[in-house]
Chimera marker file (.cmm) of the C-alpha trace (Angstrom):
<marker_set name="trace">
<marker id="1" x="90.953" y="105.202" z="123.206" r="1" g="1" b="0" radius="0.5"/>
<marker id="2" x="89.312" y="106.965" z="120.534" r="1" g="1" b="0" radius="0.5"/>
<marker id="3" x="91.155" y="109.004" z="118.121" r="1" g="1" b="0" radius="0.5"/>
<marker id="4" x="94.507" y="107.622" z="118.138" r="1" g="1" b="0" radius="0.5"/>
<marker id="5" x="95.833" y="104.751" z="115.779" r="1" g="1" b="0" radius="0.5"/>
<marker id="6" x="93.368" y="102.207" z="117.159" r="1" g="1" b="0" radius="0.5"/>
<marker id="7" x="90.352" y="104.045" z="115.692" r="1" g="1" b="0" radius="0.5"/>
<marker id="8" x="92.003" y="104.469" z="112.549" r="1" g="1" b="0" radius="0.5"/>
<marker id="9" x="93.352" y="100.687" z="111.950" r="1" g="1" b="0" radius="0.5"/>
<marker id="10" x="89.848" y="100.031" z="112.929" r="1" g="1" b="0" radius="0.5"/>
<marker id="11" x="88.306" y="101.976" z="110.941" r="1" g="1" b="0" radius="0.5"/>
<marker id="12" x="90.704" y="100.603" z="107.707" r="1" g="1" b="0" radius="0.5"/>
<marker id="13" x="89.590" y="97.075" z="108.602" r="1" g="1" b="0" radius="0.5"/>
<marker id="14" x="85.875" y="98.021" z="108.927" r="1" g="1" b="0" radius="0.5"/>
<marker id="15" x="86.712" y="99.495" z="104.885" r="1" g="1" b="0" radius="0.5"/>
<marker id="16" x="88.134" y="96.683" z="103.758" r="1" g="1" b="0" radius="0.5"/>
<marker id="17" x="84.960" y="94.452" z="104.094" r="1" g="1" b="0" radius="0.5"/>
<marker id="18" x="83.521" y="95.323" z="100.895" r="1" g="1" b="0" radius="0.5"/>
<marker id="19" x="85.915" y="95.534" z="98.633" r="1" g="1" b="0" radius="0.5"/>
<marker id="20" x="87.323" y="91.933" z="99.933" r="1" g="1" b="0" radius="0.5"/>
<marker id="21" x="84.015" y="90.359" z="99.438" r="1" g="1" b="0" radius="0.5"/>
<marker id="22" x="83.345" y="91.928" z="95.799" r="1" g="1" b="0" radius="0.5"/>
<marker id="23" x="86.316" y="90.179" z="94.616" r="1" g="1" b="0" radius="0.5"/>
<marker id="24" x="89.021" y="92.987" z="94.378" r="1" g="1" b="0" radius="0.5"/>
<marker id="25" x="92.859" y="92.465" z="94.499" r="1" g="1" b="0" radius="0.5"/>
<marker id="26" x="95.422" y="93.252" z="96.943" r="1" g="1" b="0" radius="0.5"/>
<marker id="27" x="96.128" y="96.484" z="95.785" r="1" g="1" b="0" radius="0.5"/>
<marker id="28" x="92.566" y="97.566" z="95.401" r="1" g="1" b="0" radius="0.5"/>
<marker id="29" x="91.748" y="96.565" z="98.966" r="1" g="1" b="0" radius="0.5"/>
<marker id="30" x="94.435" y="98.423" z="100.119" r="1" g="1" b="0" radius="0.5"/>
<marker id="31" x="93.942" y="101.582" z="98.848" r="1" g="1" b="0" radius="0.5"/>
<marker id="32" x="90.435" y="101.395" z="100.190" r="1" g="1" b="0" radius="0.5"/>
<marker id="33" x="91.886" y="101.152" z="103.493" r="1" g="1" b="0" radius="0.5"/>
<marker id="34" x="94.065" y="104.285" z="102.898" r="1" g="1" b="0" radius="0.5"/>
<marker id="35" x="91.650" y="106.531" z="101.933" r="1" g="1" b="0" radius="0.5"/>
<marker id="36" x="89.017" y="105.606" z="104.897" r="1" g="1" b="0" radius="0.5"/>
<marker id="37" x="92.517" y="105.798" z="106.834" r="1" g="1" b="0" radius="0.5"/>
<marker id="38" x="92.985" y="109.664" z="105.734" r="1" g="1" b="0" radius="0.5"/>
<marker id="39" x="89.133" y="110.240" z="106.299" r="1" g="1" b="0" radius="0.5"/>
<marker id="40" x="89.344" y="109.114" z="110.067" r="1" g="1" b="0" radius="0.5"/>
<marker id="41" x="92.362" y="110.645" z="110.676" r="1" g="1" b="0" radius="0.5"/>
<marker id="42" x="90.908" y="113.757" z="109.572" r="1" g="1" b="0" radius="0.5"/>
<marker id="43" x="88.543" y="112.981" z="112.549" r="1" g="1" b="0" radius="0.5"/>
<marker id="44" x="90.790" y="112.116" z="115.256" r="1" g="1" b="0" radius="0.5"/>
<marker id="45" x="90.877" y="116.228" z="116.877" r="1" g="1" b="0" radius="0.5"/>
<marker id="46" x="87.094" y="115.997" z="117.178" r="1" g="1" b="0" radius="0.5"/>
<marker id="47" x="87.746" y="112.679" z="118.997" r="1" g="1" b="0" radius="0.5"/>
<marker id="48" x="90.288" y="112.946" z="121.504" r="1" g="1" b="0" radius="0.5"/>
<marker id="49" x="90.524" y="116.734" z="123.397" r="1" g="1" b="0" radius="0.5"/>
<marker id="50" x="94.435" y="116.630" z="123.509" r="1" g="1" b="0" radius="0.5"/>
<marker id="51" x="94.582" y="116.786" z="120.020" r="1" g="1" b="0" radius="0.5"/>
<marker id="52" x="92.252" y="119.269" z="119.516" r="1" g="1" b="0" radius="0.5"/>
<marker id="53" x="93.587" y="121.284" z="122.212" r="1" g="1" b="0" radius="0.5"/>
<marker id="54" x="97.102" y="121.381" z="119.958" r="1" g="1" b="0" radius="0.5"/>
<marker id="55" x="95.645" y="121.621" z="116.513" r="1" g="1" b="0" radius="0.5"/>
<marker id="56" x="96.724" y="117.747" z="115.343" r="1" g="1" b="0" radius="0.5"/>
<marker id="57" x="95.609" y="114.396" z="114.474" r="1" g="1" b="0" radius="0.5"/>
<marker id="58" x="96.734" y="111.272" z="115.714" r="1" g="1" b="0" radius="0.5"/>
<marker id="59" x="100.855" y="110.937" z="115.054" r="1" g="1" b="0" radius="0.5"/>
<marker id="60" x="100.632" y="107.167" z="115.096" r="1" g="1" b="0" radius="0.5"/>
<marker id="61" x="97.675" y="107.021" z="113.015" r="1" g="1" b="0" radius="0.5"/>
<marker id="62" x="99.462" y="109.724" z="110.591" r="1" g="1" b="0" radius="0.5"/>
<marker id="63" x="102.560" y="107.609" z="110.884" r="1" g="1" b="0" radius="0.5"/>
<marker id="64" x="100.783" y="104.129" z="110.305" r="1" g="1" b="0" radius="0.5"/>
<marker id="65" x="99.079" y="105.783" z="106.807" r="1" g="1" b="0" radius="0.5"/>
<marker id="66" x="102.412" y="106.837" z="105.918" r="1" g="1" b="0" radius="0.5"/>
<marker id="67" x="103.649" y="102.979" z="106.003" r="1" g="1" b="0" radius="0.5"/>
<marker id="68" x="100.553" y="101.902" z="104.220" r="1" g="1" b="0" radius="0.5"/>
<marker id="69" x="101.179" y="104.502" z="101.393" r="1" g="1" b="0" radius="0.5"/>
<marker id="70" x="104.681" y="103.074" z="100.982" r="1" g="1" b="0" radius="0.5"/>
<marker id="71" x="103.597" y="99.408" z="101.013" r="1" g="1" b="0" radius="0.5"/>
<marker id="72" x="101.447" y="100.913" z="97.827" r="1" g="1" b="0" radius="0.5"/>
<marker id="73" x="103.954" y="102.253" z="96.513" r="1" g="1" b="0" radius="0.5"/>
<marker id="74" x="106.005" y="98.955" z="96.463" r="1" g="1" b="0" radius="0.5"/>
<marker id="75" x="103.034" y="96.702" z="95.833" r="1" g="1" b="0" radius="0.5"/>
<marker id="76" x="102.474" y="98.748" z="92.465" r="1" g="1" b="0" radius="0.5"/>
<marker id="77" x="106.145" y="98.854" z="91.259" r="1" g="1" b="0" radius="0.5"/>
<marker id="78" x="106.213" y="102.296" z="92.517" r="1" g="1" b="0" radius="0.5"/>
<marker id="79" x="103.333" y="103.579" z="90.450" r="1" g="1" b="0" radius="0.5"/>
<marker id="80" x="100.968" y="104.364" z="93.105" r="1" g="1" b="0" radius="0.5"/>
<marker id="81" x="102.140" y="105.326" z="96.991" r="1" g="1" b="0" radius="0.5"/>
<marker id="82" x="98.133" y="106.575" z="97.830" r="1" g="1" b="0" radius="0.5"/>
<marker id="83" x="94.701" y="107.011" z="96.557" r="1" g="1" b="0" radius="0.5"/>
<marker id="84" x="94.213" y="109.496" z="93.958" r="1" g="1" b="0" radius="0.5"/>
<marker id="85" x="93.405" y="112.851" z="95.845" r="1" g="1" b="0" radius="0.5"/>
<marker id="86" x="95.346" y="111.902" z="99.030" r="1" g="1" b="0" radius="0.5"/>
<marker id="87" x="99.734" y="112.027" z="97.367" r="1" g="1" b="0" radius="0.5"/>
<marker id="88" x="100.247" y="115.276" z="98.912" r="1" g="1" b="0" radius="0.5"/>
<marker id="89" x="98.968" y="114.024" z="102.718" r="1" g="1" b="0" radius="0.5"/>
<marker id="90" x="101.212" y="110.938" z="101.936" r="1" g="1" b="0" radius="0.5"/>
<marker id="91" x="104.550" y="113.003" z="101.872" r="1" g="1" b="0" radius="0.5"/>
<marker id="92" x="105.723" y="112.482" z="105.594" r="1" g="1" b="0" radius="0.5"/>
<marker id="93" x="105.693" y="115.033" z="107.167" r="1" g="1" b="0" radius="0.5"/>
<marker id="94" x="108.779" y="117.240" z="107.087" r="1" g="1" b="0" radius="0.5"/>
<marker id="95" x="107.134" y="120.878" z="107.663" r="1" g="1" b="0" radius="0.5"/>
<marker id="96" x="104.635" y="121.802" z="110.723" r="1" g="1" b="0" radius="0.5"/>
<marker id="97" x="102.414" y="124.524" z="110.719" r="1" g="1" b="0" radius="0.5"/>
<marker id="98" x="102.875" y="126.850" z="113.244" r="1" g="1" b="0" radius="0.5"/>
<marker id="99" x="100.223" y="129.870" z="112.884" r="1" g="1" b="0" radius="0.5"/>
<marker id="100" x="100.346" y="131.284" z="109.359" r="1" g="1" b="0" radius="0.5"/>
<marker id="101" x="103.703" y="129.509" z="108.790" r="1" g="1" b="0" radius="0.5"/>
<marker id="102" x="105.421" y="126.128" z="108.095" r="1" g="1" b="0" radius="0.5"/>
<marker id="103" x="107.971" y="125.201" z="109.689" r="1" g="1" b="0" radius="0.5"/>
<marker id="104" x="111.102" y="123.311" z="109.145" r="1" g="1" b="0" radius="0.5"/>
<marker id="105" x="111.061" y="120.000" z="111.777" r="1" g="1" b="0" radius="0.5"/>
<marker id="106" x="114.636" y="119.580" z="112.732" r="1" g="1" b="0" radius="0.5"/>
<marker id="107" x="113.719" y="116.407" z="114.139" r="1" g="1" b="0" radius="0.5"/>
<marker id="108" x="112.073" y="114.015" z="112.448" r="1" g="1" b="0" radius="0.5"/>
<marker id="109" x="110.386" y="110.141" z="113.609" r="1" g="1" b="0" radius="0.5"/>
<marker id="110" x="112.249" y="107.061" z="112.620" r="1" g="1" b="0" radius="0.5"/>
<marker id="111" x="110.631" y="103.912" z="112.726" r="1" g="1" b="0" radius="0.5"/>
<marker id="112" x="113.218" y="100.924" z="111.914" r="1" g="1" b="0" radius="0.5"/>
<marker id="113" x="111.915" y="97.282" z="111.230" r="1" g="1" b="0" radius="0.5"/>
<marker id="114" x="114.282" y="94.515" z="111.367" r="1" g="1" b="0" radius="0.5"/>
<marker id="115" x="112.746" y="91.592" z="109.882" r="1" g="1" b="0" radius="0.5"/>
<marker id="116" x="115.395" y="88.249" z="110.877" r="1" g="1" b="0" radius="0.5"/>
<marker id="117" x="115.168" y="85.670" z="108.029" r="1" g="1" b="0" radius="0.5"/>
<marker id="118" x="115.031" y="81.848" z="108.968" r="1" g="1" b="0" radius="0.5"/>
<marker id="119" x="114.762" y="78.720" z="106.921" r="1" g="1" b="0" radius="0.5"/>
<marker id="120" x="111.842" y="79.109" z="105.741" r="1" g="1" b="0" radius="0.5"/>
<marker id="121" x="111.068" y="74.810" z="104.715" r="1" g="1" b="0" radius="0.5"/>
<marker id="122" x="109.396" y="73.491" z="107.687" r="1" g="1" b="0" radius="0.5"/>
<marker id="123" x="111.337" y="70.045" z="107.199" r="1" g="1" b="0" radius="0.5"/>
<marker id="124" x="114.216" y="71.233" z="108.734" r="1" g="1" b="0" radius="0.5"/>
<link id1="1" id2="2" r="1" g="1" b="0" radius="0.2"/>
<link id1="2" id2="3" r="1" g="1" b="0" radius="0.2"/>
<link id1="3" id2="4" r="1" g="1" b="0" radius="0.2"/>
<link id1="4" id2="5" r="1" g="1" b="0" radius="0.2"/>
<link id1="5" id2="6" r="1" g="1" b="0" radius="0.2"/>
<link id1="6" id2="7" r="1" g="1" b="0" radius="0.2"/>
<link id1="7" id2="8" r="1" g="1" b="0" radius="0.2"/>
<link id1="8" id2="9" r="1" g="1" b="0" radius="0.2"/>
<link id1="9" id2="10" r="1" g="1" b="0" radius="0.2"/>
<link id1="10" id2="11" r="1" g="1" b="0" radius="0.2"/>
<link id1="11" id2="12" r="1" g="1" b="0" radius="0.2"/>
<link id1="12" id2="13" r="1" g="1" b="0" radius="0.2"/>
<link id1="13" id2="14" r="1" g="1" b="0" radius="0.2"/>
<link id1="14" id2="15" r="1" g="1" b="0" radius="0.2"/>
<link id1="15" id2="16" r="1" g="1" b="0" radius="0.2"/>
<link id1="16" id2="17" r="1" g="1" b="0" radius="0.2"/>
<link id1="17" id2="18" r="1" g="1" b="0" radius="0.2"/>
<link id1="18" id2="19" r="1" g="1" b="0" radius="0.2"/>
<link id1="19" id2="20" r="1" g="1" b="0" radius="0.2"/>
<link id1="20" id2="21" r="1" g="1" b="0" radius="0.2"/>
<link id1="21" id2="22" r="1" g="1" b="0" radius="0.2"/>
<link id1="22" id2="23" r="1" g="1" b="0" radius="0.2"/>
<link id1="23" id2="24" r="1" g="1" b="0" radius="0.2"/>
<link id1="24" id2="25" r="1" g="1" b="0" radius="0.2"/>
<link id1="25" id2="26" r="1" g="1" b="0" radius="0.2"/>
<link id1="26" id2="27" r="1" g="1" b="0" radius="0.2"/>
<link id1="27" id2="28" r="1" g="1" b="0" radius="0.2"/>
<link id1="28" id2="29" r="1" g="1" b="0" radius="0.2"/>
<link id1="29" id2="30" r="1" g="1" b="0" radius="0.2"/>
<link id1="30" id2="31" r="1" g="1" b="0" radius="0.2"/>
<link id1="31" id2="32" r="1" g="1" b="0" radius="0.2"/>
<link id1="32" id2="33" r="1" g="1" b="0" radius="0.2"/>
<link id1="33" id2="34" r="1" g="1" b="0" radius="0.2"/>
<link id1="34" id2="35" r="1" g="1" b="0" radius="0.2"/>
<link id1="35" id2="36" r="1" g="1" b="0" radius="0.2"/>
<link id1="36" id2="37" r="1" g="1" b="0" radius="0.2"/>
<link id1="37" id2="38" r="1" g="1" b="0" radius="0.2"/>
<link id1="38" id2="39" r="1" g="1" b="0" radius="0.2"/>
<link id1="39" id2="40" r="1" g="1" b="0" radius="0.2"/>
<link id1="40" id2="41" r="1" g="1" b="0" radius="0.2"/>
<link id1="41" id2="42" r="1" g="1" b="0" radius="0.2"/>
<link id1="42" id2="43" r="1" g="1" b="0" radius="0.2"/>
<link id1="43" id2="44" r="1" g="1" b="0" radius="0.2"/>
<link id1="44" id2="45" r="1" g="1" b="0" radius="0.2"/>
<link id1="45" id2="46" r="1" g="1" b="0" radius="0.2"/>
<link id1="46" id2="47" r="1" g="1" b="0" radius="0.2"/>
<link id1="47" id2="48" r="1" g="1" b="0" radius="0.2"/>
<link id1="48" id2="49" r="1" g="1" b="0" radius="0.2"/>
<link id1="49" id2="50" r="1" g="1" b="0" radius="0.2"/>
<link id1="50" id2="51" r="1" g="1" b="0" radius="0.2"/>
<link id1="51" id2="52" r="1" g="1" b="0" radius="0.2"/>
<link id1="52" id2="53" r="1" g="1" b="0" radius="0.2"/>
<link id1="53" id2="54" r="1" g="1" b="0" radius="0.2"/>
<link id1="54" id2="55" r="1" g="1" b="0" radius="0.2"/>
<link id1="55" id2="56" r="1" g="1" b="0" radius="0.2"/>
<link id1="56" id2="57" r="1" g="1" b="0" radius="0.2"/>
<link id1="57" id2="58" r="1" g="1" b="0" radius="0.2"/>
<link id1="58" id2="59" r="1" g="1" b="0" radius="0.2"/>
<link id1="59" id2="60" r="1" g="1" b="0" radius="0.2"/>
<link id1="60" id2="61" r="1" g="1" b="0" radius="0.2"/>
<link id1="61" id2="62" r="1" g="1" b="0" radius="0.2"/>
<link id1="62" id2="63" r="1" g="1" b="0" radius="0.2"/>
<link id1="63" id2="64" r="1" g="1" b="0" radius="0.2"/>
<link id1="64" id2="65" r="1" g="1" b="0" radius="0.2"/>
<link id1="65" id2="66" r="1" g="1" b="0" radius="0.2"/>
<link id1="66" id2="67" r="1" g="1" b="0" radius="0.2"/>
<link id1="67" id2="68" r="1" g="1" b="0" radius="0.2"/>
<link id1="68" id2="69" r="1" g="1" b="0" radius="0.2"/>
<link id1="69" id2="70" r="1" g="1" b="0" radius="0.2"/>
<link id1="70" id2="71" r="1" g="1" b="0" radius="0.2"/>
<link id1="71" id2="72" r="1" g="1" b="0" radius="0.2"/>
<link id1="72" id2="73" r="1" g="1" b="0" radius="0.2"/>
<link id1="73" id2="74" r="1" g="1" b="0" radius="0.2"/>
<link id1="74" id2="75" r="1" g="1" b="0" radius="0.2"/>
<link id1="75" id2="76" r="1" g="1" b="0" radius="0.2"/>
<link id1="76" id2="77" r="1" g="1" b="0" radius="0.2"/>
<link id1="77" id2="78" r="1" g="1" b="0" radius="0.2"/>
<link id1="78" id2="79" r="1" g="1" b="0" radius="0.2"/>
<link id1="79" id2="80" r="1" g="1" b="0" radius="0.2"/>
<link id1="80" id2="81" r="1" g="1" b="0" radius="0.2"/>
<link id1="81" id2="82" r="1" g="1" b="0" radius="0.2"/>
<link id1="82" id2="83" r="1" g="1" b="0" radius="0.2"/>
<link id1="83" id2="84" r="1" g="1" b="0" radius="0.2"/>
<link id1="84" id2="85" r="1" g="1" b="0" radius="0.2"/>
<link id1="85" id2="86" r="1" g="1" b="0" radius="0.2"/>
<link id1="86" id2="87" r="1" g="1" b="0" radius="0.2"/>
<link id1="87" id2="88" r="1" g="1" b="0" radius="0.2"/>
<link id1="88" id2="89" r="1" g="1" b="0" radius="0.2"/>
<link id1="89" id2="90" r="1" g="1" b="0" radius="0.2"/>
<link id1="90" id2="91" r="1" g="1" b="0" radius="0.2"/>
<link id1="91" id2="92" r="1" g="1" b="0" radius="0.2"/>
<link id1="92" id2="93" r="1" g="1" b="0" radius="0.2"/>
<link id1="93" id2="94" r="1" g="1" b="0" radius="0.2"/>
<link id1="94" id2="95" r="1" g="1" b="0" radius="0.2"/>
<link id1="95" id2="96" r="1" g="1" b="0" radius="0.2"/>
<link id1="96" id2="97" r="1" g="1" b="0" radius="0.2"/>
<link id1="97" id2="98" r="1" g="1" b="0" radius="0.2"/>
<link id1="98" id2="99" r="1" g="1" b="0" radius="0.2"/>
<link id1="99" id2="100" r="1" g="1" b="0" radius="0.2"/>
<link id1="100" id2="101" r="1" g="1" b="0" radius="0.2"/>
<link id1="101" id2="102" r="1" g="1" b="0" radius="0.2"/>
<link id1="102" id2="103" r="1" g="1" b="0" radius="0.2"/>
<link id1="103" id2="104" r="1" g="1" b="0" radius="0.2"/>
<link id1="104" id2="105" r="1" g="1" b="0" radius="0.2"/>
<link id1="105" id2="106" r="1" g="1" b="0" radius="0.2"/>
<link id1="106" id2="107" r="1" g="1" b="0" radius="0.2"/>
<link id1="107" id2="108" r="1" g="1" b="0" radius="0.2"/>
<link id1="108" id2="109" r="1" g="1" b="0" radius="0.2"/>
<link id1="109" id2="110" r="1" g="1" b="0" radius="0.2"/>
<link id1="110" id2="111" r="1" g="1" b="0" radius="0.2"/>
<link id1="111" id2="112" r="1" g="1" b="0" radius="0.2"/>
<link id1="112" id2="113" r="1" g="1" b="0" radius="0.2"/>
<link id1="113" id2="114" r="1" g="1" b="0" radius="0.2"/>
<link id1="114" id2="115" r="1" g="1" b="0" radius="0.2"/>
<link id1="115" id2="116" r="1" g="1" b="0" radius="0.2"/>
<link id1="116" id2="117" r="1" g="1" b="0" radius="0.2"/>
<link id1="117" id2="118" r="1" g="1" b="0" radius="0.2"/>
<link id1="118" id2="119" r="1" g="1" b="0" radius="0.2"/>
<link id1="119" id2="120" r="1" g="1" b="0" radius="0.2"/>
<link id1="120" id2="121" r="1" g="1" b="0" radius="0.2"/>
<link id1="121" id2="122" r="1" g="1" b="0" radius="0.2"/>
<link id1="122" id2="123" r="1" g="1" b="0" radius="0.2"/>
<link id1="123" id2="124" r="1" g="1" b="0" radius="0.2"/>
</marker_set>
């Protein structure tokens, strides 16, 4: 549906097009991605009337971009984490604005990833 994570991880691969095919690196096509990330997630209220109707954008798009920033982060030896104007929308998420005021979230999302190793030589 649009406005949730599927419109923004589409919208990252539709970025990534150009910078692939002008011969930039890894890290380059990546932060491309990013930054149309932010820019669609921006949109997301204006696409789907649930979020709109609470005054948010997409949490697994907002979640995914988060992930992405890190990967940036660690691709660049911890130099970069997100595209120039975007480091403060990368910090994840800890207050939540309730009318004039943030607020403190006592709970916060966890995603875990639990990558099991194998042998990787295909002879054996």
């Amino acid at each position: 549906m649009e406005g949730t994570i599927l419109t923004v991880i589409r919208e990252i691969c539709s970025s990534l097009r150009k910078p692939s095919q002008s011969g930039s690196d890894v890290m380059e096509c990546l932060l491309a991605g990013v930054q149309q990330g932010y820019l669609t997630l921006e949109k997301t209220p204006a696409m789907l009337p649930i979020l709109r109707e609470a005054g948010v954008v997409d949490a697994g798009g907002r979640g995914l971009l988060c992930f992405f920033g890190r990967i940036c982060g660690g691709i660049s030896g911890g130099k970069r984490n997100c595209p120039g104007g975007l480091q403060g929308k990368n910090k994840c998420f800890r207050y939540r604005q309730i009318g004039s005021r943030l607020v403190p979230l006592a709970f916060q999302y966890c995603t875990e990833v639990l990558l099991k190793g194998s042998n990787l030589d295909p002879r054996t």
